[in-house]
C-alpha positions as CSV (number, residue, x, y, z in Angstrom):
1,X,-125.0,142.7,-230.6
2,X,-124.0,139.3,-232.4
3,X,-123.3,136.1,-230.9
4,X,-119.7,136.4,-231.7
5,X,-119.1,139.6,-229.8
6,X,-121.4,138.8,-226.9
7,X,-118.8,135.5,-226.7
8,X,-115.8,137.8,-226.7
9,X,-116.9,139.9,-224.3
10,X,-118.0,137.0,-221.5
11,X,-114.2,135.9,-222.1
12,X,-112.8,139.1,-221.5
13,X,-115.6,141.5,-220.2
14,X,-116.5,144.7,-220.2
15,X,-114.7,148.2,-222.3
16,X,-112.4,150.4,-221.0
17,X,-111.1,153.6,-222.2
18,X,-113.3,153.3,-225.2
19,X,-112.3,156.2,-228.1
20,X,-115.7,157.1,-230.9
21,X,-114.7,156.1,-234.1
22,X,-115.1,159.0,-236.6
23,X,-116.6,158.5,-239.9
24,X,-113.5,159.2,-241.6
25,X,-112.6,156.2,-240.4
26,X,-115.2,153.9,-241.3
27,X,-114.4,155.5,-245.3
28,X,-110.2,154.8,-244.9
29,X,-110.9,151.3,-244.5
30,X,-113.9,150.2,-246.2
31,X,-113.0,147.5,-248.4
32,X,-110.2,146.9,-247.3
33,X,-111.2,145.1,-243.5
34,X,-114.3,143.5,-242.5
35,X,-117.6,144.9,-243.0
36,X,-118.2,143.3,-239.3
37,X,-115.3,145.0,-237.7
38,X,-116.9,148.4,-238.8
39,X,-119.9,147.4,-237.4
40,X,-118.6,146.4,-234.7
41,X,-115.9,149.9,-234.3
42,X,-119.7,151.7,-234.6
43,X,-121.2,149.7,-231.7
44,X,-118.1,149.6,-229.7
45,X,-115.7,152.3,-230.5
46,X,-111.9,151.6,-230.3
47,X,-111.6,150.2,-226.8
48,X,-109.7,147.6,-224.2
49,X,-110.9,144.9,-223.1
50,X,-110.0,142.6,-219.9
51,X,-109.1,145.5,-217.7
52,X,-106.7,146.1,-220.8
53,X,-105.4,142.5,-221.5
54,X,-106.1,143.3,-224.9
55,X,-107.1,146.4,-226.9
56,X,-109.3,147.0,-230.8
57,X,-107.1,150.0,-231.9
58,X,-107.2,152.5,-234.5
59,X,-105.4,150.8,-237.5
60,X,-104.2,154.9,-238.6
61,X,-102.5,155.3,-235.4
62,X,-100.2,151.9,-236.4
63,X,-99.5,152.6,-239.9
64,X,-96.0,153.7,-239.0
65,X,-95.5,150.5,-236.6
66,X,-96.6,148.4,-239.3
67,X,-94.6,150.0,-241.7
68,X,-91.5,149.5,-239.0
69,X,-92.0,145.7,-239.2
70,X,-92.3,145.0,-242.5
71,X,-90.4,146.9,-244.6
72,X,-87.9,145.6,-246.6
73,X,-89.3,142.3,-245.8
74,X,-90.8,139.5,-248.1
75,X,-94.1,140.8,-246.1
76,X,-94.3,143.8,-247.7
77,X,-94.7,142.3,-251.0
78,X,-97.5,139.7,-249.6
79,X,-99.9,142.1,-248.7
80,X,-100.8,145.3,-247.3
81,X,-101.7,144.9,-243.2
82,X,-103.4,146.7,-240.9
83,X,-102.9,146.4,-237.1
84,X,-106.7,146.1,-235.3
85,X,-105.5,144.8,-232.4
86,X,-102.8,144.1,-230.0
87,X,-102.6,142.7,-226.3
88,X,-101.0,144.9,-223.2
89,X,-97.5,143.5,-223.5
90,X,-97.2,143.8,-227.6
91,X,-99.2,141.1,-229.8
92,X,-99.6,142.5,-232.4
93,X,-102.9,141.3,-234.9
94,X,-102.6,142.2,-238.1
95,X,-105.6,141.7,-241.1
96,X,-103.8,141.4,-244.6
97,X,-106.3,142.6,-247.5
98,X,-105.6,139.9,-249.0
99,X,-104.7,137.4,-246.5
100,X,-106.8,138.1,-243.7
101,X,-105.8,137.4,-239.8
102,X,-102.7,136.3,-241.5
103,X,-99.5,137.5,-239.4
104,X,-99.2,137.9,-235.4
105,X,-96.1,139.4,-234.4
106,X,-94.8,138.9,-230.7
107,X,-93.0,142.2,-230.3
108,X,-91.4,141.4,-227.1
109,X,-89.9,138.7,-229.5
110,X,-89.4,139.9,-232.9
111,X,-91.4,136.6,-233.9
112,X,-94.1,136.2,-236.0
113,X,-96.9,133.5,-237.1
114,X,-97.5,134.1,-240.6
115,X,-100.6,131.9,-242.5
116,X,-99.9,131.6,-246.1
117,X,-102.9,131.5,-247.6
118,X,-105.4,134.3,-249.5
119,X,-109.3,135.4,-248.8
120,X,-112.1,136.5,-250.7
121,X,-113.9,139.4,-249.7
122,X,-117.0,137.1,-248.2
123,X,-114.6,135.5,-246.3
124,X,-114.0,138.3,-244.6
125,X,-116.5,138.4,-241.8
126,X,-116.1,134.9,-241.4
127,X,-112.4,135.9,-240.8
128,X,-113.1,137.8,-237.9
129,X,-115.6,136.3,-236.1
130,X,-112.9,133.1,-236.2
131,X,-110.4,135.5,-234.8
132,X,-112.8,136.8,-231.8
133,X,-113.6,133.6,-230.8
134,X,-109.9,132.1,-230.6
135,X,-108.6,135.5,-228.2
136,X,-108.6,134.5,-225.0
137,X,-107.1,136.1,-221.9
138,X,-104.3,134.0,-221.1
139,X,-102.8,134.2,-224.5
140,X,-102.5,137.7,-224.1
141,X,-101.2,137.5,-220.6
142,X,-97.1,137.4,-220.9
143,X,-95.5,135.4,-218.2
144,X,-98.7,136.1,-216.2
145,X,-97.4,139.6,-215.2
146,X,-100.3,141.4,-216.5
147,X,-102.6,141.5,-213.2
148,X,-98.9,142.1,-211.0
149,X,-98.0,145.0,-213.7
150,X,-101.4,146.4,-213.3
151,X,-101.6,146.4,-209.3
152,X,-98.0,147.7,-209.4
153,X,-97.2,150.4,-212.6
154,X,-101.4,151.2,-212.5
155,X,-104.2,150.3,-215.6
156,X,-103.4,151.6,-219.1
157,X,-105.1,153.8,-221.5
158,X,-105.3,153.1,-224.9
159,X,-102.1,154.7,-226.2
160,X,-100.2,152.7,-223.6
161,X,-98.5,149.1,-223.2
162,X,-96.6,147.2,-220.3
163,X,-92.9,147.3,-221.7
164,X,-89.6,145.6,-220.7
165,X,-86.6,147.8,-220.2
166,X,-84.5,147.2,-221.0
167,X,-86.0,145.4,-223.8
168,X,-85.7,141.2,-224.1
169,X,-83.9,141.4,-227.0
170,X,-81.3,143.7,-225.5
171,X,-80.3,141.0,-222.5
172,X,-83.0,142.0,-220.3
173,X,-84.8,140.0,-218.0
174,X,-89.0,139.6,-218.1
175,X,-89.6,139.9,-214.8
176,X,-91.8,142.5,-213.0
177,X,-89.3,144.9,-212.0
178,X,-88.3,145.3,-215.3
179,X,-92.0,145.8,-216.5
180,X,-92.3,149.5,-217.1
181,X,-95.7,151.7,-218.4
182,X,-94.4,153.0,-221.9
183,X,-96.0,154.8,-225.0
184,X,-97.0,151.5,-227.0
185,X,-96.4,153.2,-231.1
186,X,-92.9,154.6,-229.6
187,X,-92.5,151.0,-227.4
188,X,-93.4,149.2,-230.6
189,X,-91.3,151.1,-232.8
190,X,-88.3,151.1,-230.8
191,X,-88.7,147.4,-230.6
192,X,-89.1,146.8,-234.5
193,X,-85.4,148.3,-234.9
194,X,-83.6,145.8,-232.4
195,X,-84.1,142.9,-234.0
196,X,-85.1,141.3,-237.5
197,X,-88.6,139.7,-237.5
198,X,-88.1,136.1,-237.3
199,X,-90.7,133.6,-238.0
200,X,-91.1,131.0,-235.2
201,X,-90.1,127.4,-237.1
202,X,-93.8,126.1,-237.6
203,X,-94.2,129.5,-239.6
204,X,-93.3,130.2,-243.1
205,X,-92.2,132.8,-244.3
């Protein structure tokens, strides 16, 4: 294990639910991710981490909430993105071919943080350790509900998210009785058709 991930792991700790990654997998998205994150699916698996704060996910089983996002949008014609990780309550990381860790989208939000700049393949690696080693828990942690949402609505698996409902963007409150355990590519989904993506103002899109 590399220095990077043993970092990552003393900030969040140990895996839970962790899924094998099949070699189909590992020939979908070669070239197109990081060497290192294939390394690292064939250590690790697909997995959470932080009792679920924050999960590595199969980028396959997002192509459709990807594709729900950023359709239609100037997004689409930047680059092609694929989801590798999100957080409990709906960050959504996405790696551009071209552009790297290059747009987060806060779900909850329909915001995004978009970086307008391109890669090389060597950069790639480079790419992800950077993006390891800037996760931390808290960021992931909306509102600080996560620990009352787990002792409450019980610990996800990995197809599973902490959702509001109703949903922010419909008027709802984000408080914990609102908090509810949903399906996270149907949560995420639903979500995508509320609202336009917006960037926040320091983005650019």
């Amino acid at each position: 294990m590399d220095k990077v991930f043993t970092r990552f792991l003393e900030k969040f700790g140990g895996a839970i639910d962790r899924r094998e990654v099949p070699l189909s997998s590992f020939d979908r998205y070669r070239g197109k991710l990081p060497n290192l994150l294939l390394e690292y699916w064939a250590e690790h698996g697909w997995c959470g981490y932080g009792d679920g704060i924050f999960w590595i996910v199969n980028p396959q089983e997002y192509e459709g909430v990807v594709a729900s996002w950023t359709e239609g949008t100037k997004l689409q014609e930047r680059d092609t993105y694929h989801l590798i990780a999100r957080s409990a309550f709906g960050d959504l990381y996405l790696f551009g071919e071209k552009t790297g860790f290059s747009l987060n989208i806060t779900s909850v939000l329909s915001r995004c943080v978009i970086d307008n700049f391109e890669i090389t393949n060597e950069q790639m690696d480079r790419e992800l350790q950077d993006f390891l080693l800037s996760m931390d828990v808290d960021t992931n942690d909306y509102g600080e509900l996560f620990t009352p949402a787990m002792k409450k609505l019980g610990p996800l698996r990995h197809d599973e998210m902490y959702g509001f409902v109703p949903a922010l963007m419909f008027g709802g409150p984000d408080t914990l009785d609102h908090l509810e355990k949903v399906k996270a590519v149907e949560h995420l989904t639903l979500l995508s058709q509320i609202a336009e993506l917006q960037p926040y103002s320091f983005s650019d899109l």
